[in-house]
KOLGU-4560 file (N, C-alpha, C; in nm, 3 decimals, padded with zeros to 5 digits):
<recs>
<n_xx: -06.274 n_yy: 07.205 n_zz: 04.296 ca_xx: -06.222 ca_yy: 07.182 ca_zz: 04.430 c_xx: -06.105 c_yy: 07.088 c_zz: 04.422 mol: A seq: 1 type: UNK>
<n_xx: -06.014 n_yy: 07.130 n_zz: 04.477 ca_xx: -05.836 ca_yy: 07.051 ca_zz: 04.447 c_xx: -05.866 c_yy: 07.005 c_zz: 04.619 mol: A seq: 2 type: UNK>
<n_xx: -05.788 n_yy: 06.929 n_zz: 04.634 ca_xx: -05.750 ca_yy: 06.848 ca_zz: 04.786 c_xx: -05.635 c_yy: 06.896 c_zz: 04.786 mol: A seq: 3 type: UNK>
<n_xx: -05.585 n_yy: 06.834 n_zz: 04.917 ca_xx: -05.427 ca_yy: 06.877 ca_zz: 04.974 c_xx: -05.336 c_yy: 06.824 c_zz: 04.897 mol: A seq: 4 type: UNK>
<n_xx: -05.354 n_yy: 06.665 n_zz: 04.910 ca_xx: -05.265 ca_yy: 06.593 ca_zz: 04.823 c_xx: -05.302 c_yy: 06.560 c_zz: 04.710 mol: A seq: 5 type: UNK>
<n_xx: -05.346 n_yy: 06.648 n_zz: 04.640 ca_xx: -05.366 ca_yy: 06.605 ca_zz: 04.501 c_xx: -05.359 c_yy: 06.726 c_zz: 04.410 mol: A seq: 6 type: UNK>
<n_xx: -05.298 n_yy: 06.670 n_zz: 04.297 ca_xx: -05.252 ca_yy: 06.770 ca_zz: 04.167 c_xx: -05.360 c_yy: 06.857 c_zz: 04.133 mol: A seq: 7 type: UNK>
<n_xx: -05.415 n_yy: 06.988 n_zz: 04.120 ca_xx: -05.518 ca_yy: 07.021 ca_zz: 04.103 c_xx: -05.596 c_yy: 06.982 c_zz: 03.954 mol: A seq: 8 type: UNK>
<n_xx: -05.532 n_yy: 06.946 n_zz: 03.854 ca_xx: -05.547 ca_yy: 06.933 ca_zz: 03.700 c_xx: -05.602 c_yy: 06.763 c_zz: 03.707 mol: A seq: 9 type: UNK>
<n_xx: -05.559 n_yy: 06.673 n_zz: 03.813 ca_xx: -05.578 ca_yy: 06.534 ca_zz: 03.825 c_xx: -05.712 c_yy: 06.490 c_zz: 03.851 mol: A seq: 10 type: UNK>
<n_xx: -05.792 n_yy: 06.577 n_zz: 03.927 ca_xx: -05.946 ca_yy: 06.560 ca_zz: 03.928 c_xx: -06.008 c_yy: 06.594 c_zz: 03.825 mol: A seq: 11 type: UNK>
<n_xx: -06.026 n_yy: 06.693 n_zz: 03.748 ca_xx: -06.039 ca_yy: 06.706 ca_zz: 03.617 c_xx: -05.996 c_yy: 06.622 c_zz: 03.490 mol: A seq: 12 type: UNK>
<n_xx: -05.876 n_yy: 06.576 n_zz: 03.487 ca_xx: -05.812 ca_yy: 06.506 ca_zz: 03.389 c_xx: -05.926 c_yy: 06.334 c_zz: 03.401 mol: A seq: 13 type: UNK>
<n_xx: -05.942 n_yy: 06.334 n_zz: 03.536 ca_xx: -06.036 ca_yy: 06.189 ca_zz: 03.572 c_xx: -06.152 c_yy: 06.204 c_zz: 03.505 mol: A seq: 14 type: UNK>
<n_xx: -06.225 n_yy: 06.329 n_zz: 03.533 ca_xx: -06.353 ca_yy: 06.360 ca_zz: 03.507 c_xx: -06.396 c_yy: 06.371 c_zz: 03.400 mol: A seq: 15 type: UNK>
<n_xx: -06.283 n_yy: 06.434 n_zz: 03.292 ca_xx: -06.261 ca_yy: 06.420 ca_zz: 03.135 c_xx: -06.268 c_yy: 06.268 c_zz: 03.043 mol: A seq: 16 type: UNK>
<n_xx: -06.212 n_yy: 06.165 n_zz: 03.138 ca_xx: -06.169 ca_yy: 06.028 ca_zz: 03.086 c_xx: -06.286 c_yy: 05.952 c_zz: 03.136 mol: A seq: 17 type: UNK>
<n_xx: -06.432 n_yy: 06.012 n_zz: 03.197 ca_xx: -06.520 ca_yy: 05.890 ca_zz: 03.218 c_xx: -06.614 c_yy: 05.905 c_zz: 03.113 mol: A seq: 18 type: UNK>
<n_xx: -06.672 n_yy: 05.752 n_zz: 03.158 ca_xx: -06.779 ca_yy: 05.718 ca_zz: 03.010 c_xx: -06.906 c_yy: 05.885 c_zz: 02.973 mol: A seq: 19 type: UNK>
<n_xx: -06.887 n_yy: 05.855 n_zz: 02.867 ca_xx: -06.918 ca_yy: 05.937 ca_zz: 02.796 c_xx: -07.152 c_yy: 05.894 c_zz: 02.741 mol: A seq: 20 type: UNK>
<n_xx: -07.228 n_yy: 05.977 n_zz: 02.723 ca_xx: -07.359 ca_yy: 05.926 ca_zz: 02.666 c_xx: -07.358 c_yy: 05.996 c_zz: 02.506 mol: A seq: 21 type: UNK>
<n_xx: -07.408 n_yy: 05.906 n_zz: 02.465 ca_xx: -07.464 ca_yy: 05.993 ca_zz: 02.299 c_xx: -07.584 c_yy: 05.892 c_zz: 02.249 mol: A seq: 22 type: UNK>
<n_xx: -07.664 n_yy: 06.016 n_zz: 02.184 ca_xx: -07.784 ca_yy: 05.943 ca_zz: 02.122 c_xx: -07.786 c_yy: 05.976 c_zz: 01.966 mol: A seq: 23 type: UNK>
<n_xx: -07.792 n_yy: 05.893 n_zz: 01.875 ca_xx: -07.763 ca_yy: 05.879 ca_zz: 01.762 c_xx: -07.902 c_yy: 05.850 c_zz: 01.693 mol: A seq: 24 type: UNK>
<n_xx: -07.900 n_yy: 05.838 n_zz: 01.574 ca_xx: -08.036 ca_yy: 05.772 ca_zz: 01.492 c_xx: -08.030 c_yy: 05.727 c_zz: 01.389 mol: A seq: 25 type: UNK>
<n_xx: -08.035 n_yy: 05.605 n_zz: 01.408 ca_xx: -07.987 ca_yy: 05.507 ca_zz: 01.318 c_xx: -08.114 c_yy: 05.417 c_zz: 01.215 mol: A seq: 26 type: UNK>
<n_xx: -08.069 n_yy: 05.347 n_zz: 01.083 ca_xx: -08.177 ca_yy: 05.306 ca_zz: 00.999 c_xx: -08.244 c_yy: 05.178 c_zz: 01.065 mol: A seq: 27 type: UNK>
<n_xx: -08.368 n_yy: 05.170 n_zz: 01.066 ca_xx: -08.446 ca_yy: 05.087 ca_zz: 01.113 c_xx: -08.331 c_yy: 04.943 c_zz: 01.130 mol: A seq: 28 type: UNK>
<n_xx: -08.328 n_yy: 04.882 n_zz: 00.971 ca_xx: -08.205 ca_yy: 04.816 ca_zz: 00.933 c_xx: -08.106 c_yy: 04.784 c_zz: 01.044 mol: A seq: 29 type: UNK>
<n_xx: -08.059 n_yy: 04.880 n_zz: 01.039 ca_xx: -07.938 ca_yy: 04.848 ca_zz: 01.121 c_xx: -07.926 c_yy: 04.851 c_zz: 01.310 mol: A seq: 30 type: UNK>
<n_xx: -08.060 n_yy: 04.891 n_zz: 01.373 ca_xx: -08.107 ca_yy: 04.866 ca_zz: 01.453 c_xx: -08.173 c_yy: 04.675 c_zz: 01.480 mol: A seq: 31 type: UNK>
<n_xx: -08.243 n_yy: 04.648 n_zz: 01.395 ca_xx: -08.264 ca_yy: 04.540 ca_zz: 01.393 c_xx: -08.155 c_yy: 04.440 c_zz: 01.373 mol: A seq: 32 type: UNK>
<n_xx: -08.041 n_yy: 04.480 n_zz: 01.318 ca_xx: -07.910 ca_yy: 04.388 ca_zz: 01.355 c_xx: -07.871 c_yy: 04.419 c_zz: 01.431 mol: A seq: 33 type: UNK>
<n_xx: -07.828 n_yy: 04.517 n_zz: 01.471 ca_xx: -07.795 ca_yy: 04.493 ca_zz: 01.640 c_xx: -07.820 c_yy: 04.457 c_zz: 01.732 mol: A seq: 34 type: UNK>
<n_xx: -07.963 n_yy: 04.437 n_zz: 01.699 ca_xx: -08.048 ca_yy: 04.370 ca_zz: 01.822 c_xx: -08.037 c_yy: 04.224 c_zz: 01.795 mol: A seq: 35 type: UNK>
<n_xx: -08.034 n_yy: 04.174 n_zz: 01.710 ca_xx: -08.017 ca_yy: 04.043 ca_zz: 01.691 c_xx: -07.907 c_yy: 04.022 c_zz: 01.730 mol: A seq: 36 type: UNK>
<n_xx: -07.765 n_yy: 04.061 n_zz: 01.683 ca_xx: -07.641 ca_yy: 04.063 ca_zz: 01.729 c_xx: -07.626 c_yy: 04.063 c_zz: 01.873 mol: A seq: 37 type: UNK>
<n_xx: -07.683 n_yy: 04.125 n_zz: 01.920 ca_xx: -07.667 ca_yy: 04.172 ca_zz: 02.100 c_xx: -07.734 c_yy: 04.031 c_zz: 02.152 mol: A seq: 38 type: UNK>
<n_xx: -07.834 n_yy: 03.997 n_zz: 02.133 ca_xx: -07.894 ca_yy: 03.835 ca_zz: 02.104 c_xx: -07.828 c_yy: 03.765 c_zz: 02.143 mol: A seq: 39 type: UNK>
<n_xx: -07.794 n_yy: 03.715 n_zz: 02.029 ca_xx: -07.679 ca_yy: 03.624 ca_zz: 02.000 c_xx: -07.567 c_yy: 03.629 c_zz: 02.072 mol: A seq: 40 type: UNK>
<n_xx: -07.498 n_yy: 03.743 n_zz: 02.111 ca_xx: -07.380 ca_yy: 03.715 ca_zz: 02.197 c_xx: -07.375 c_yy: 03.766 c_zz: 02.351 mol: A seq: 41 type: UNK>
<n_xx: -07.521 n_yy: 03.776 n_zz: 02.391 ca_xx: -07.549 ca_yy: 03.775 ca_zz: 02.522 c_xx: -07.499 c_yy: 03.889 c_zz: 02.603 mol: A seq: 42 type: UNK>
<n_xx: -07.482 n_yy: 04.041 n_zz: 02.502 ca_xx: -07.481 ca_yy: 04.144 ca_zz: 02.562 c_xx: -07.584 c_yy: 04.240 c_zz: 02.555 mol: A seq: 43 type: UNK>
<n_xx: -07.589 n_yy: 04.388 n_zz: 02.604 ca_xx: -07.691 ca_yy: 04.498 ca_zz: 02.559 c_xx: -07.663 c_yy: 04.508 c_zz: 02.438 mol: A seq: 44 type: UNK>
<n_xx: -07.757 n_yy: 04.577 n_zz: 02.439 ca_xx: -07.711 ca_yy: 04.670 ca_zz: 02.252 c_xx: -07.654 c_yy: 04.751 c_zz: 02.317 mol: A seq: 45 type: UNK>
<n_xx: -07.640 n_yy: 04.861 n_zz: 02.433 ca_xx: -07.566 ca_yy: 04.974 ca_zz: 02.449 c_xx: -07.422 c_yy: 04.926 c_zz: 02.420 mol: A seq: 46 type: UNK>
<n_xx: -07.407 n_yy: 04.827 n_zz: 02.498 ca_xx: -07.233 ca_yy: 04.744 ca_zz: 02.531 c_xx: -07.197 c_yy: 04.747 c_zz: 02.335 mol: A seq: 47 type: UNK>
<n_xx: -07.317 n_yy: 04.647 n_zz: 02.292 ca_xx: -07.214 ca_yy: 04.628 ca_zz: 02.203 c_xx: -07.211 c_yy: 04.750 c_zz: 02.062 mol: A seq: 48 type: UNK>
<n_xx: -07.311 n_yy: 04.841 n_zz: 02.069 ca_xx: -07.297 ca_yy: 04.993 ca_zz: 01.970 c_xx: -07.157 c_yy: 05.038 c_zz: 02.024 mol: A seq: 49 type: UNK>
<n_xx: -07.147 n_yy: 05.021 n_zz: 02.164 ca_xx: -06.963 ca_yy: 05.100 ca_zz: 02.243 c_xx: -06.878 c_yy: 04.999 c_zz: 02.190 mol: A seq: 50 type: UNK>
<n_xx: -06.878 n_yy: 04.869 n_zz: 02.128 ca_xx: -06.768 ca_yy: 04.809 ca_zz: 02.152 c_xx: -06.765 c_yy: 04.818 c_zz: 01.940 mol: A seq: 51 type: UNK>
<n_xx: -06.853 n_yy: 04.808 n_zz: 01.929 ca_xx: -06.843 ca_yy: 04.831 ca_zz: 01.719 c_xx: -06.785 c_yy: 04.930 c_zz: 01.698 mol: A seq: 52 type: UNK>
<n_xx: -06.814 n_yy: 05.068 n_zz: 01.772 ca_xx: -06.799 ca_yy: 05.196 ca_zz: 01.745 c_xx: -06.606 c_yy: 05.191 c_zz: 01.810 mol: A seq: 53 type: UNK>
<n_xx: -06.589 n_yy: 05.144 n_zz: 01.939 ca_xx: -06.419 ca_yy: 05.154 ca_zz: 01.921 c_xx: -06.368 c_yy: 05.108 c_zz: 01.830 mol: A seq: 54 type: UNK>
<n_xx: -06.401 n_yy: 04.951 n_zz: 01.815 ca_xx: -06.335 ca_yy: 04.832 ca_zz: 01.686 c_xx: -06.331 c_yy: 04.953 c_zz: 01.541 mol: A seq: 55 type: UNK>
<n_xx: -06.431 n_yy: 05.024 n_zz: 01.519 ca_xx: -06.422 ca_yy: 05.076 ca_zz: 01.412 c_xx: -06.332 c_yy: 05.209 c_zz: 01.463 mol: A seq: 56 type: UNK>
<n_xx: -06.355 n_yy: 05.262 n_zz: 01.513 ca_xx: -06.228 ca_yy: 05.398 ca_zz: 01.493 c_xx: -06.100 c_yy: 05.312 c_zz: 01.597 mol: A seq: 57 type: UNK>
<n_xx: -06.076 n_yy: 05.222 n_zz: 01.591 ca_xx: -05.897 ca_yy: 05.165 ca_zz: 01.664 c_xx: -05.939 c_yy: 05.016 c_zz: 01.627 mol: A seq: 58 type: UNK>
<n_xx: -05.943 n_yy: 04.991 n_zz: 01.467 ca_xx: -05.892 ca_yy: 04.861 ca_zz: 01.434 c_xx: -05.790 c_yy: 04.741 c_zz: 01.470 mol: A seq: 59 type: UNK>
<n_xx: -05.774 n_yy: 04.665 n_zz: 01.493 ca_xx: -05.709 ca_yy: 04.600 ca_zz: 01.543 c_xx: -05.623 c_yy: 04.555 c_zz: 01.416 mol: A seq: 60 type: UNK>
<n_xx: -05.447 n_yy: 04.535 n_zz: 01.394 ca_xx: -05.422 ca_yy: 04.443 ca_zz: 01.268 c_xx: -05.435 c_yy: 04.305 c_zz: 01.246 mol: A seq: 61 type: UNK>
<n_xx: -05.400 n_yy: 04.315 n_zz: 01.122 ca_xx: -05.478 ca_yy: 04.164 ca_zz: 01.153 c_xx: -05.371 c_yy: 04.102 c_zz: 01.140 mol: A seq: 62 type: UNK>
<n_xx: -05.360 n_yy: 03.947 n_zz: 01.161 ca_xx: -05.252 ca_yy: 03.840 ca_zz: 01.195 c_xx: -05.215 c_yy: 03.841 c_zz: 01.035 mol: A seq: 63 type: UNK>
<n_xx: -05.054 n_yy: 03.801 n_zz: 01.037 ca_xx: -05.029 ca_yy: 03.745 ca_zz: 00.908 c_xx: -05.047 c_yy: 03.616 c_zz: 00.883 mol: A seq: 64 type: UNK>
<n_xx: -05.114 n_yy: 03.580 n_zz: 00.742 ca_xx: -05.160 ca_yy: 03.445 ca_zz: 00.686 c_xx: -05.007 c_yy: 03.348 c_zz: 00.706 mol: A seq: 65 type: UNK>
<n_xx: -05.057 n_yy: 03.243 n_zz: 00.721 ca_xx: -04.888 ca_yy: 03.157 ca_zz: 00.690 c_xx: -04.822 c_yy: 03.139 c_zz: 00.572 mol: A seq: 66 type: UNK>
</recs>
């Protein structure tokens, strides 16, 4: 369904760009650090599996040493 004033491809293009779910299965291990991790810095584990998983596929560079 397109509106009057709106691009018909622009409701779609929105609907494409929202958060996304996935269920994964991961080693005991590495569940138990995350949970500690999430702990420690006073978020979910959902928040922070979404925020490891960007950092790792769109690294940030790193600063040059002096």
């Amino acid at each position: 369904m397109a509106y009057a004033n709106e691009a018909p491809d622009s409701r779609q293009a929105y609907r494409s760009r929202s958060p996304k779910r996935l269920t994964i299965t991961i080693p005991f291990t590495v569940f138990s650090a995350l949970e500690q991790r999430s702990a420690e810095e006073g978020r979910s584990l959902s928040n922070l599996a979404a925020f490891l998983l960007e950092q790792a596929l769109h690294p940030q560079p790193s600063s040059p040493s002096p």
